[in-house]
PDB file of N, CA, C and O in Angstrom:
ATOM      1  N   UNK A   1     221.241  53.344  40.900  1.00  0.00           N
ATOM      2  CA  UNK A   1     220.956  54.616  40.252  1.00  0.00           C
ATOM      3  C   UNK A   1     220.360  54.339  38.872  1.00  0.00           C
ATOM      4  O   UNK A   1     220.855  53.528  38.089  1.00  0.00           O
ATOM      5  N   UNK A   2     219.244  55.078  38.621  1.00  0.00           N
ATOM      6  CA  UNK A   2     218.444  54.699  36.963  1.00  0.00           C
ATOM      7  C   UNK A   2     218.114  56.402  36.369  1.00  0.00           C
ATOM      8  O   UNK A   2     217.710  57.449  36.875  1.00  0.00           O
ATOM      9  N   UNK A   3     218.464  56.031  35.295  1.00  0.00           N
ATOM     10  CA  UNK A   3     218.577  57.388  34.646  1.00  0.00           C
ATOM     11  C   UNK A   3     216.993  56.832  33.127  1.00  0.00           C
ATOM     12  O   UNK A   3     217.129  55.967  32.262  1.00  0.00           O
ATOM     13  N   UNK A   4     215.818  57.656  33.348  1.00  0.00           N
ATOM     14  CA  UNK A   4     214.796  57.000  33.025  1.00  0.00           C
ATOM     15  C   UNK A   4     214.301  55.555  33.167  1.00  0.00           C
ATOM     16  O   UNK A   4     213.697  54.886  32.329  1.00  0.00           O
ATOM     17  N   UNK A   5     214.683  55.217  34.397  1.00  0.00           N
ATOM     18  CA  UNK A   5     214.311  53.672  34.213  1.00  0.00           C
ATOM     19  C   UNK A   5     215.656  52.618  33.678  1.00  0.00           C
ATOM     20  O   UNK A   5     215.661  51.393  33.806  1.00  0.00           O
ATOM     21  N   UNK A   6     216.625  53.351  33.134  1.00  0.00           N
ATOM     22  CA  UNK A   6     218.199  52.734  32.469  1.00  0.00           C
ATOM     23  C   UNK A   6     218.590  52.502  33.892  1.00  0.00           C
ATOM     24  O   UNK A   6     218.046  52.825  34.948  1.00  0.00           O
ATOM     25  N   UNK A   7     219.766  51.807  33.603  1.00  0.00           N
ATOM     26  CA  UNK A   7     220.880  51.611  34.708  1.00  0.00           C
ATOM     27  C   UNK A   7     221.883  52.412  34.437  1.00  0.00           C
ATOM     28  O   UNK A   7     222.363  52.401  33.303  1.00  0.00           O
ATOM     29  N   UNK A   8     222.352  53.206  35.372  1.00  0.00           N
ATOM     30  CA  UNK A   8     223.201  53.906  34.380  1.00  0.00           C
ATOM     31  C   UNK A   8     224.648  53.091  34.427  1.00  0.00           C
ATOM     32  O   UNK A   8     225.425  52.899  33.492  1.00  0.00           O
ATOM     33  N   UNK A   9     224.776  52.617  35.998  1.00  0.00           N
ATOM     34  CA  UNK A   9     226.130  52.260  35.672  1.00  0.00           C
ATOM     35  C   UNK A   9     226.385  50.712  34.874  1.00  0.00           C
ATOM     36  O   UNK A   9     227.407  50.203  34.415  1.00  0.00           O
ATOM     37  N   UNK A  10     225.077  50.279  34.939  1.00  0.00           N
ATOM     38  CA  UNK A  10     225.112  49.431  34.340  1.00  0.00           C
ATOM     39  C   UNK A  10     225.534  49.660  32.323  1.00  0.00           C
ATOM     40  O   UNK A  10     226.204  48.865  31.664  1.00  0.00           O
ATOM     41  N   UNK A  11     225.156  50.417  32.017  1.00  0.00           N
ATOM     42  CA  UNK A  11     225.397  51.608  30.209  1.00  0.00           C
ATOM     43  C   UNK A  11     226.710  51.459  30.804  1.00  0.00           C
ATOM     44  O   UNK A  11     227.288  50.409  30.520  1.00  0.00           O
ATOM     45  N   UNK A  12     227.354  52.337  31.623  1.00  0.00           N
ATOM     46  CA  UNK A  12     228.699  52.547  31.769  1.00  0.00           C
ATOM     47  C   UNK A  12     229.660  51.550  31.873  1.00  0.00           C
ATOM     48  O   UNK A  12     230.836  51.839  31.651  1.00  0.00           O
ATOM     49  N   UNK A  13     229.376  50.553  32.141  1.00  0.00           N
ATOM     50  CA  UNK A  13     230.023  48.685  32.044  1.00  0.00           C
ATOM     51  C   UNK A  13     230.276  48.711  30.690  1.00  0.00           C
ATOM     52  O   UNK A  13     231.390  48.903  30.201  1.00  0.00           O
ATOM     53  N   UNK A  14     228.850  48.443  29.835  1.00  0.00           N
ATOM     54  CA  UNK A  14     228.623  48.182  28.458  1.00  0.00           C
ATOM     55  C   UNK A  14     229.355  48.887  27.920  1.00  0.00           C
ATOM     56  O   UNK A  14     230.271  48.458  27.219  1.00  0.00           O
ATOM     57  N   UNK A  15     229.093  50.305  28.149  1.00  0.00           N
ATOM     58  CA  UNK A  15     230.270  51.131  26.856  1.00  0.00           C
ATOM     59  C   UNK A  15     231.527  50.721  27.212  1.00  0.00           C
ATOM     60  O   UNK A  15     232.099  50.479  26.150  1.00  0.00           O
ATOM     61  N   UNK A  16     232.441  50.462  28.344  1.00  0.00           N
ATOM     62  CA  UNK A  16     233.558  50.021  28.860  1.00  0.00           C
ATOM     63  C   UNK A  16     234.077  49.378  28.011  1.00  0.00           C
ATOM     64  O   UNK A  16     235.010  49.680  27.268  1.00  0.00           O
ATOM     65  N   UNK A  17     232.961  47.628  28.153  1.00  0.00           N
ATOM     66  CA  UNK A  17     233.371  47.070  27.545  1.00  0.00           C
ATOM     67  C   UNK A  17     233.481  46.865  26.336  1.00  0.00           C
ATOM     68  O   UNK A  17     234.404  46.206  25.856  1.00  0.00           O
ATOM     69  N   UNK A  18     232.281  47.560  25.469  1.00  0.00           N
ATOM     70  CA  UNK A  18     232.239  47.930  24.000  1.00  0.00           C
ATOM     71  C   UNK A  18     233.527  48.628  23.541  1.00  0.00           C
ATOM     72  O   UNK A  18     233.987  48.289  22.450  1.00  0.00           O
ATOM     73  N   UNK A  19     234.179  49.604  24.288  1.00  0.00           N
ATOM     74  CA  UNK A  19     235.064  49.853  23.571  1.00  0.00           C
ATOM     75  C   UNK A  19     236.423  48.841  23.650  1.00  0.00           C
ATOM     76  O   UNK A  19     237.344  49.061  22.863  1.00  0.00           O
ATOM     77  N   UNK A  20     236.479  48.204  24.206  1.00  0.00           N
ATOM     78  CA  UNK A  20     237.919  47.544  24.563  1.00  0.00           C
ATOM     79  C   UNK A  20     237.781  46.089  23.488  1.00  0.00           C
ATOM     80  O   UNK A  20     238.730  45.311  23.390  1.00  0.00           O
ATOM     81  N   UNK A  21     236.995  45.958  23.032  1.00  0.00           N
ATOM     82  CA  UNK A  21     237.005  44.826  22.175  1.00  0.00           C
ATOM     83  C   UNK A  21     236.961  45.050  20.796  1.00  0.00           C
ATOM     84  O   UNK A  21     237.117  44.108  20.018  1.00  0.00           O
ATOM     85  N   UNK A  22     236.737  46.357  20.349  1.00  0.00           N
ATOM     86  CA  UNK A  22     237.366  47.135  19.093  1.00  0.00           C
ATOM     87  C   UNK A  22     238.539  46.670  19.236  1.00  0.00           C
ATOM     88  O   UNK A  22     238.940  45.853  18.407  1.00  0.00           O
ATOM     89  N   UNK A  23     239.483  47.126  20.457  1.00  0.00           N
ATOM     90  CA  UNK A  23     240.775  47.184  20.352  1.00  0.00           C
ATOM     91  C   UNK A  23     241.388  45.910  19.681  1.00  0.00           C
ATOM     92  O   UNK A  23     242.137  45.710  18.725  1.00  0.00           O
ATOM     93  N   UNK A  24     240.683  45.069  20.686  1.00  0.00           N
ATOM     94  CA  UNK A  24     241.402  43.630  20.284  1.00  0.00           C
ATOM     95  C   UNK A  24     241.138  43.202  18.694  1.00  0.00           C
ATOM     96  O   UNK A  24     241.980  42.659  17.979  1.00  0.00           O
ATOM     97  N   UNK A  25     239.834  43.553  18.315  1.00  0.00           N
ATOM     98  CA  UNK A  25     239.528  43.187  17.374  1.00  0.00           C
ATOM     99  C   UNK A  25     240.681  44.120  15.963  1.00  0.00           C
ATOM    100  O   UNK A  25     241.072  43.639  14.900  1.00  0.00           O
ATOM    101  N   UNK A  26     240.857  45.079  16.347  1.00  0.00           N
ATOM    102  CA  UNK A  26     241.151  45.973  15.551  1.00  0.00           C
ATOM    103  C   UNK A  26     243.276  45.646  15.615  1.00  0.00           C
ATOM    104  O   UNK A  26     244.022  45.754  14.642  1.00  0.00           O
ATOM    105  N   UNK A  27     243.616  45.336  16.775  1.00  0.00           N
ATOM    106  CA  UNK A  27     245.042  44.614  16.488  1.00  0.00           C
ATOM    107  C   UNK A  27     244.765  43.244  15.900  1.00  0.00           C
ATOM    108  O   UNK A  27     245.000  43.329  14.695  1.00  0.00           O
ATOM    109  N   UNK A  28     244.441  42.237  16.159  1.00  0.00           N
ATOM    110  CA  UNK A  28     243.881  41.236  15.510  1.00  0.00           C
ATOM    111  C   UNK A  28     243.953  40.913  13.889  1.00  0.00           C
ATOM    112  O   UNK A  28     244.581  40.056  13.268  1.00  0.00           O
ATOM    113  N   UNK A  29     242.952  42.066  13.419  1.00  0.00           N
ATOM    114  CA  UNK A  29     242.898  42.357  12.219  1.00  0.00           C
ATOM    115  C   UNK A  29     244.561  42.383  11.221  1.00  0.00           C
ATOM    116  O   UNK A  29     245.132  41.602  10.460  1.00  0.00           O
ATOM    117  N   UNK A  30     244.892  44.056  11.907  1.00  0.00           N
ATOM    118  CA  UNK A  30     246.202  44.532  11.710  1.00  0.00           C
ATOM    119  C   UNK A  30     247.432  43.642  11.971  1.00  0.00           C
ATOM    120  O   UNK A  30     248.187  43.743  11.004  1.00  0.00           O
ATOM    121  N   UNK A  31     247.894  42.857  12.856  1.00  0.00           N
ATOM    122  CA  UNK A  31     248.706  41.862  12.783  1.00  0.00           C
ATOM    123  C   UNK A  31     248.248  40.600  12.816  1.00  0.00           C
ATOM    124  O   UNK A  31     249.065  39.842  13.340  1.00  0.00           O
ATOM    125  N   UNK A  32     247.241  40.072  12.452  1.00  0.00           N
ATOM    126  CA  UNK A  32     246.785  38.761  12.198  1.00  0.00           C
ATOM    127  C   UNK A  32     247.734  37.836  13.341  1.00  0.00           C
ATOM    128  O   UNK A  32     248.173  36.715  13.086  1.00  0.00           O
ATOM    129  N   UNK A  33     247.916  38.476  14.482  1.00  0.00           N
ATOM    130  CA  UNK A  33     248.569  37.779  15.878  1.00  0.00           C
ATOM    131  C   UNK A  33     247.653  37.580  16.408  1.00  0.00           C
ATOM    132  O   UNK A  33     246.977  38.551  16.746  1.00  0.00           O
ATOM    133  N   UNK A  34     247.244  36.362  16.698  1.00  0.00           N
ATOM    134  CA  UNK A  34     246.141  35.588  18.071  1.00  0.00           C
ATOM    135  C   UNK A  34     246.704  35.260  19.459  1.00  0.00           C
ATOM    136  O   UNK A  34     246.121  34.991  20.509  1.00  0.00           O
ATOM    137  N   UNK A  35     247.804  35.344  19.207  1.00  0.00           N
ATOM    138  CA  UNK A  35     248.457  34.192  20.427  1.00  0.00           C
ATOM    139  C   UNK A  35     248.312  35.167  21.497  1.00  0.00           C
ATOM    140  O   UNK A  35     248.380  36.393  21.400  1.00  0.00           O
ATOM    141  N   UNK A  36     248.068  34.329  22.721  1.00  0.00           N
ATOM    142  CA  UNK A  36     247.785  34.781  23.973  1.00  0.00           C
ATOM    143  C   UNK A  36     246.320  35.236  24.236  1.00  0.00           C
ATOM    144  O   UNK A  36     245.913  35.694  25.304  1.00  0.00           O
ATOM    145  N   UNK A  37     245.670  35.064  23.232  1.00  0.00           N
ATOM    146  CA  UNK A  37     243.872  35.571  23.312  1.00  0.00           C
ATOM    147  C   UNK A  37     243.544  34.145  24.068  1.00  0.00           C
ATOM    148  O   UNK A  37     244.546  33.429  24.081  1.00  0.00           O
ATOM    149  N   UNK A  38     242.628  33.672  24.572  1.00  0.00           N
ATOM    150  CA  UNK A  38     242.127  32.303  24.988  1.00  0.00           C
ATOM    151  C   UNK A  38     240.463  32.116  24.429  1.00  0.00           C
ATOM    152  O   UNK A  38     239.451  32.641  24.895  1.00  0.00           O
ATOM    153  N   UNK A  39     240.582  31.284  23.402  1.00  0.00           N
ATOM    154  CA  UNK A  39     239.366  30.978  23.234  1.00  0.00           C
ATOM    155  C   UNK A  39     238.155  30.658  23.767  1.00  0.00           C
ATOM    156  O   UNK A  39     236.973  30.750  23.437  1.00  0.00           O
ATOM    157  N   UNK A  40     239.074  30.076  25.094  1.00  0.00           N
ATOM    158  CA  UNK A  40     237.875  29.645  26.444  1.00  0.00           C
ATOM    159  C   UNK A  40     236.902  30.551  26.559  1.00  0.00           C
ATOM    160  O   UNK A  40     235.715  30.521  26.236  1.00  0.00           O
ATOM    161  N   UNK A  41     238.055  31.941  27.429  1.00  0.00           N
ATOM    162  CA  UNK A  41     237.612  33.289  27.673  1.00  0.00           C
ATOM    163  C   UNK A  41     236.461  33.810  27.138  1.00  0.00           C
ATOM    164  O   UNK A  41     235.447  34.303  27.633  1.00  0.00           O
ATOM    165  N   UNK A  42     236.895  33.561  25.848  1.00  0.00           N
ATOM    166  CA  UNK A  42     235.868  34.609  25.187  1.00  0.00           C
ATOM    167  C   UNK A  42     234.619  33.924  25.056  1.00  0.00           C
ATOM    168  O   UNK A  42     233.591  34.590  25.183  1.00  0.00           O
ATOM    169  N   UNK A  43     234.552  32.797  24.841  1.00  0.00           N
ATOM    170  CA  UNK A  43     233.299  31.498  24.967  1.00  0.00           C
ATOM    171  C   UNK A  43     232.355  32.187  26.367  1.00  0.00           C
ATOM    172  O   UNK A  43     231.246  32.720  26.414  1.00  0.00           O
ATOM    173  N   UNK A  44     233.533  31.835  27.564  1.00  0.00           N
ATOM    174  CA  UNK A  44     232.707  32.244  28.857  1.00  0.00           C
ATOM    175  C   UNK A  44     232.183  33.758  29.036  1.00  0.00           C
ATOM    176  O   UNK A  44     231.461  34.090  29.976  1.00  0.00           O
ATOM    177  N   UNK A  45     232.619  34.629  28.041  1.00  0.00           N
ATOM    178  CA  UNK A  45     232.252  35.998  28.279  1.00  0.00           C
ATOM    179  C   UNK A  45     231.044  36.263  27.307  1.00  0.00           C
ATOM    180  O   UNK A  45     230.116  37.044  27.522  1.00  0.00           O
ATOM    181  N   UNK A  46     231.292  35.175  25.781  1.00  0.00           N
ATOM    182  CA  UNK A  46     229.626  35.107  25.280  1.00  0.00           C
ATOM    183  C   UNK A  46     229.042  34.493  25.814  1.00  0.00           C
ATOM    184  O   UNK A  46     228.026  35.174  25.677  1.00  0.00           O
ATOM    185  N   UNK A  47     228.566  33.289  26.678  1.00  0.00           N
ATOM    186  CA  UNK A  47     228.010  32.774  27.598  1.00  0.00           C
ATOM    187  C   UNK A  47     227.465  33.497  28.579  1.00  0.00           C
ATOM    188  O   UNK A  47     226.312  33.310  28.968  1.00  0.00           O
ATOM    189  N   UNK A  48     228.228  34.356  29.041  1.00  0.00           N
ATOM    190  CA  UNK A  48     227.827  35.365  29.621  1.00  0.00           C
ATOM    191  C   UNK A  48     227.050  36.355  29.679  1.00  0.00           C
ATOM    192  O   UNK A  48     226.267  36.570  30.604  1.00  0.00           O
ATOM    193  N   UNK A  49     227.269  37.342  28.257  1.00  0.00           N
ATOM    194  CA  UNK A  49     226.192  38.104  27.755  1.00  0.00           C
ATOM    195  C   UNK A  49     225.223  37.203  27.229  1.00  0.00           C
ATOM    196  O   UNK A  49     224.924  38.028  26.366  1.00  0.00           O
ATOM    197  N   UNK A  50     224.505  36.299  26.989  1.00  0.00           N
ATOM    198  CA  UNK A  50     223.888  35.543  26.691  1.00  0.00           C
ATOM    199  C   UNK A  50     222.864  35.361  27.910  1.00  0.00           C
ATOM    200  O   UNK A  50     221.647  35.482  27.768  1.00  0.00           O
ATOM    201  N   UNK A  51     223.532  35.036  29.203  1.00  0.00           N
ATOM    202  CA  UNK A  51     222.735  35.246  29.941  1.00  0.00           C
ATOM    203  C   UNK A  51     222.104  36.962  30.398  1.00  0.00           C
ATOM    204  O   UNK A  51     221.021  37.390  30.798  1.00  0.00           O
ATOM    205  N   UNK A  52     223.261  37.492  30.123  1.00  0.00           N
ATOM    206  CA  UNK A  52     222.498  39.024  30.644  1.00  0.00           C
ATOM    207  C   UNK A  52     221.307  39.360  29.682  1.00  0.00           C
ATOM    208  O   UNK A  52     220.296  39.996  29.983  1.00  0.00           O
ATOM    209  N   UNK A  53     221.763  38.557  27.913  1.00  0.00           N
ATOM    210  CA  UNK A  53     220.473  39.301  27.681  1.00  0.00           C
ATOM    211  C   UNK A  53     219.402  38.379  28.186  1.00  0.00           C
ATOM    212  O   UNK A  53     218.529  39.108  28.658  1.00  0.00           O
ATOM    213  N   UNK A  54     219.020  36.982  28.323  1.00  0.00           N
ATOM    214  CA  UNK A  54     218.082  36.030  28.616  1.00  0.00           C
ATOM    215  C   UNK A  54     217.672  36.985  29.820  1.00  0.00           C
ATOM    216  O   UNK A  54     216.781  37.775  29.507  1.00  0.00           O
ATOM    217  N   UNK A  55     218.081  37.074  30.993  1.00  0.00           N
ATOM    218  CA  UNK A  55     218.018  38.724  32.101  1.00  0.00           C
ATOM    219  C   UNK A  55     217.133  39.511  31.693  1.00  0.00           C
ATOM    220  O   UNK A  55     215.972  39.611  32.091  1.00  0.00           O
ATOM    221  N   UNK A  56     217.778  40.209  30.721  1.00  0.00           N
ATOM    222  CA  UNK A  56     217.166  41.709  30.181  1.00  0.00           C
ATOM    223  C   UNK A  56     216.095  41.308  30.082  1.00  0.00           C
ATOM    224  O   UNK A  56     215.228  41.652  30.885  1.00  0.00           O
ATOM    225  N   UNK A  57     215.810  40.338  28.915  1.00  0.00           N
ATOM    226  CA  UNK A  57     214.521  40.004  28.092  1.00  0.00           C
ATOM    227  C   UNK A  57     213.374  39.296  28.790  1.00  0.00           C
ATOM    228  O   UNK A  57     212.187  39.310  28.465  1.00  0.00           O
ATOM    229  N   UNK A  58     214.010  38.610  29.919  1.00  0.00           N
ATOM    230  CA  UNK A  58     212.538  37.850  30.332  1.00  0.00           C
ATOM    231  C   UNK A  58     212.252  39.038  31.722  1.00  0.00           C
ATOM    232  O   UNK A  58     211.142  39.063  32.252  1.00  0.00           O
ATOM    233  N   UNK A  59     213.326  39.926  32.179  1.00  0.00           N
ATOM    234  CA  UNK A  59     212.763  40.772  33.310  1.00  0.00           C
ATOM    235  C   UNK A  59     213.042  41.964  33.546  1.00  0.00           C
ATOM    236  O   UNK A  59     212.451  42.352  34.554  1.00  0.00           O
ATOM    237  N   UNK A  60     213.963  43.076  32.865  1.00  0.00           N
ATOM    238  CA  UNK A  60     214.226  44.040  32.235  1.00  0.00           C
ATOM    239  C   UNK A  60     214.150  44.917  31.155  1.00  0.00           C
ATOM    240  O   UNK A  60     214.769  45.980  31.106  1.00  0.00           O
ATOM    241  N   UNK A  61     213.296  44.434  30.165  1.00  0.00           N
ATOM    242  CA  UNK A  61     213.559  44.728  28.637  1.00  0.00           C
ATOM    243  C   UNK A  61     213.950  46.346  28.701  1.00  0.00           C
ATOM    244  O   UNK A  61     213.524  47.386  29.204  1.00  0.00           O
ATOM    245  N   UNK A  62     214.846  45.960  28.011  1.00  0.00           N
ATOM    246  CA  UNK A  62     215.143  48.346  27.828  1.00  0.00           C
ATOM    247  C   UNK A  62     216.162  48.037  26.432  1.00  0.00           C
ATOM    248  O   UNK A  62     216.558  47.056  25.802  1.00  0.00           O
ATOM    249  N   UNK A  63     216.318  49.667  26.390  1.00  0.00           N
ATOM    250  CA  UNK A  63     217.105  49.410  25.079  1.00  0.00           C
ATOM    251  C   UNK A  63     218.948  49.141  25.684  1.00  0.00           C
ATOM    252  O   UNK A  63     219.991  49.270  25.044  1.00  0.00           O
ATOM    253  N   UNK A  64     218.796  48.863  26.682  1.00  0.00           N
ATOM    254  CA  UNK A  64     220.245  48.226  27.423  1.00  0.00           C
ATOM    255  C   UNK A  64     220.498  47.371  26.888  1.00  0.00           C
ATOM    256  O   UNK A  64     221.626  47.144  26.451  1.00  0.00           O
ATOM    257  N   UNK A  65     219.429  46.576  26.752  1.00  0.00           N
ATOM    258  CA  UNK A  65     219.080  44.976  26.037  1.00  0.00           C
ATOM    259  C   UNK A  65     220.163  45.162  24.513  1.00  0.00           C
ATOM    260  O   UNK A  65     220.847  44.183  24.214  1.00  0.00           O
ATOM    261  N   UNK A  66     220.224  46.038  23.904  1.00  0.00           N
ATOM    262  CA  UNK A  66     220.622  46.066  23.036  1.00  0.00           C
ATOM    263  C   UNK A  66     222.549  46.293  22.770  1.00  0.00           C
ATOM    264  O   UNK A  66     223.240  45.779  21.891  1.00  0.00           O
ATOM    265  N   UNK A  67     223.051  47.409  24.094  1.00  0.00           N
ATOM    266  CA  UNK A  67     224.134  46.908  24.550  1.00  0.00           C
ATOM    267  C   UNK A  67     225.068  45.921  24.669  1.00  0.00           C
ATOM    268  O   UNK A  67     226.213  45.838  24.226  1.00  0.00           O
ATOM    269  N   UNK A  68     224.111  44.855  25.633  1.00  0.00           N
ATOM    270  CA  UNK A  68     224.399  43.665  26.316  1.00  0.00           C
ATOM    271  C   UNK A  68     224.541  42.485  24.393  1.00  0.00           C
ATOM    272  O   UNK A  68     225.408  41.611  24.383  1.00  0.00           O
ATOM    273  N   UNK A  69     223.800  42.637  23.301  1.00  0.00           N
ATOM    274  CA  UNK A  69     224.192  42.206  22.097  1.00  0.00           C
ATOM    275  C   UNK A  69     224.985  42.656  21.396  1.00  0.00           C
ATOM    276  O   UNK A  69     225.627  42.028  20.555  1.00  0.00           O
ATOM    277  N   UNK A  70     225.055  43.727  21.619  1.00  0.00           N
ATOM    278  CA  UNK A  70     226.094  44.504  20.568  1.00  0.00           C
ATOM    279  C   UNK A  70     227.747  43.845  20.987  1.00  0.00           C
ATOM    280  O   UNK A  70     228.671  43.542  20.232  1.00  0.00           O
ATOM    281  N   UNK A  71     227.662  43.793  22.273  1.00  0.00           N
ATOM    282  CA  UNK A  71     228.736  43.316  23.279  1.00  0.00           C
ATOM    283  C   UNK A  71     229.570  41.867  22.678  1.00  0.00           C
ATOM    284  O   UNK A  71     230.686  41.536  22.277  1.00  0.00           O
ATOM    285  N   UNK A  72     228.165  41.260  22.927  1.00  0.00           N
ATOM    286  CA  UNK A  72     228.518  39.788  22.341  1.00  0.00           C
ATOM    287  C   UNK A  72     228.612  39.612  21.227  1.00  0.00           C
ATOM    288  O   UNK A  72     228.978  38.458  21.005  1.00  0.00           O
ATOM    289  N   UNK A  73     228.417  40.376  20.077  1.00  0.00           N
ATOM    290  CA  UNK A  73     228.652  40.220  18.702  1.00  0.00           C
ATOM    291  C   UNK A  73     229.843  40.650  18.534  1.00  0.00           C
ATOM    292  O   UNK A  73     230.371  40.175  17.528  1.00  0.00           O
ATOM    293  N   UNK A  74     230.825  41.750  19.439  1.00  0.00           N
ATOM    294  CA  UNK A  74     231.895  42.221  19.615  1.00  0.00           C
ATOM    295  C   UNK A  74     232.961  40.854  19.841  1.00  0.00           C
ATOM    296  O   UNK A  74     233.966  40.645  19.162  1.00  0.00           O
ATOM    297  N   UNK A  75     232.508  40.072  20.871  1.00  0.00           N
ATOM    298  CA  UNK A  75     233.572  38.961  21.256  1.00  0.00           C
ATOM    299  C   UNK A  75     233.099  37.998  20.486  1.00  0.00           C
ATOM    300  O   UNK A  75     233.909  37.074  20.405  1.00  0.00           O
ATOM    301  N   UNK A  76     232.006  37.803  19.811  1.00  0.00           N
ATOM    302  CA  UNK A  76     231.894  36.752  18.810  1.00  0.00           C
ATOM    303  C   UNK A  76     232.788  37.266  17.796  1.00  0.00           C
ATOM    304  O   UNK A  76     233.790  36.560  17.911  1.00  0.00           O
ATOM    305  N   UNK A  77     232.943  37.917  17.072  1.00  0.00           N
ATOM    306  CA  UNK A  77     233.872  38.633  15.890  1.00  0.00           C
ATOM    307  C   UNK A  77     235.515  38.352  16.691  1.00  0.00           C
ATOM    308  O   UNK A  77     236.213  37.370  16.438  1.00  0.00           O
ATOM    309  N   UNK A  78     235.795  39.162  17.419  1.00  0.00           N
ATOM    310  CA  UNK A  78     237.097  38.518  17.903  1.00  0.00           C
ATOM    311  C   UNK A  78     237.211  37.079  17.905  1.00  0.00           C
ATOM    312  O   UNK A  78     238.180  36.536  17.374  1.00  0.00           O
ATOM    313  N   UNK A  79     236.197  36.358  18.521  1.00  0.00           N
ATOM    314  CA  UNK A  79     236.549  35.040  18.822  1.00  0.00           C
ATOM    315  C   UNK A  79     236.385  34.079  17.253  1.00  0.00           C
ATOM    316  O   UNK A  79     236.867  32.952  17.137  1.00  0.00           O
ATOM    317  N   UNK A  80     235.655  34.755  16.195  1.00  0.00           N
ATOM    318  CA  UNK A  80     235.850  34.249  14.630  1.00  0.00           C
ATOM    319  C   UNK A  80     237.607  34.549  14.367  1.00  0.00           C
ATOM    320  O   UNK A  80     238.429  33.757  13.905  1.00  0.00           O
ATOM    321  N   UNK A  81     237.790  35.735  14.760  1.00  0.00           N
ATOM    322  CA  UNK A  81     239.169  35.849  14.036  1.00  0.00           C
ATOM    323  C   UNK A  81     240.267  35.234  14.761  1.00  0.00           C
ATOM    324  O   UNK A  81     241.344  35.072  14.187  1.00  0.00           O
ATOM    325  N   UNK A  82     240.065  34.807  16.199  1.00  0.00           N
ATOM    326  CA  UNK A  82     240.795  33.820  16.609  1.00  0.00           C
ATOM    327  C   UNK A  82     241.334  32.840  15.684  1.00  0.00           C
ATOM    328  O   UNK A  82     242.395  32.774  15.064  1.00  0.00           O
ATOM    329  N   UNK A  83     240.362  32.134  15.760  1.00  0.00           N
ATOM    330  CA  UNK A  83     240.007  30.595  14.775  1.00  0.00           C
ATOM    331  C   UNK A  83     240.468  31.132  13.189  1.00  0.00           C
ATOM    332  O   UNK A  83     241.074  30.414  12.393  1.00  0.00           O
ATOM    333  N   UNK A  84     240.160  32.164  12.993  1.00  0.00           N
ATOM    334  CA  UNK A  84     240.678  32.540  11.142  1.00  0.00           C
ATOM    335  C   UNK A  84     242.528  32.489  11.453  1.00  0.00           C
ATOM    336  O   UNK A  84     243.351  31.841  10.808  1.00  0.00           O
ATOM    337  N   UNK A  85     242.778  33.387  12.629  1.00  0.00           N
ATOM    338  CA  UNK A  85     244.304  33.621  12.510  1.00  0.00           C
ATOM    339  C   UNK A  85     245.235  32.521  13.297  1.00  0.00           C
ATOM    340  O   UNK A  85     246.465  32.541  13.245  1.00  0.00           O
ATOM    341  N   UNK A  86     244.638  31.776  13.870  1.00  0.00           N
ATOM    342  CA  UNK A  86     245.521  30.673  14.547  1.00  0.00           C
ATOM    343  C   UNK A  86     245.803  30.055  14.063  1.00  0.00           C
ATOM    344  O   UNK A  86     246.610  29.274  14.567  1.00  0.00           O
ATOM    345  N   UNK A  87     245.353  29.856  12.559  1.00  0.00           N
ATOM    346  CA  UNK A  87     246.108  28.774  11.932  1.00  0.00           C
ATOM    347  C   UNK A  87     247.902  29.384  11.298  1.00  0.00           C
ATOM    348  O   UNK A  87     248.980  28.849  11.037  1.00  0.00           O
ATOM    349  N   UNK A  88     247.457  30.459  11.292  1.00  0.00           N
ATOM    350  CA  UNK A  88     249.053  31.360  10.661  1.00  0.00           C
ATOM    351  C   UNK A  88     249.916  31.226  11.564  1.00  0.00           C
ATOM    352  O   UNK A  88     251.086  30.862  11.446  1.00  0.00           O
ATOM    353  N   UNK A  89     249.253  31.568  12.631  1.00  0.00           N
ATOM    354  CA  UNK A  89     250.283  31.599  13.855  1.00  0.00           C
ATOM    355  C   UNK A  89     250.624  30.452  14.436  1.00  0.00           C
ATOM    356  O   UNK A  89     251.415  30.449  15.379  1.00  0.00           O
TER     357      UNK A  89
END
């Protein structure tokens, strides 16, 4: 299904996941608790969007493209404050 040429359910993933990594990011912050996050994880999930955008960009370009970064700058920021708060913990 494409809503102008968009994906839609593909938007509907992205916002999904856009919002759920506020969360983490946003307890994170507030109790400077890491434990139980896995650094791996989040590596393989920027790895991931990394490829969706390499995807987007060499055979999709849309402003989805922009989603799929916003995404990964989301778990890059969590995955900084990993590494900032694991040393407390």
């Amino acid at each position: 299904m494409t809503v102008n040429n968009f994906s839609f359910f593909e938007i509907l993933m992205l916002i999904c996941f856009a919002v759920s990594w506020p969360v983490s990011i946003y307890k994170a912050l507030k109790t400077k608790q890491v434990k139980g996050k896995s650094p791996y994880f989040m590596i393989i999930i920027i790895i991931g969007y990394a490829f969706g955008i390499i995807n987007k960009v060499l055979y999709d370009f849309d402003i989805v493209t922009f989603l799929w970064a916003f995404n990964m700058l989301l778990v890059s920021v969590d995955l900084f404050l990993y590494y900032k708060y694991i040393k407390i913990n």
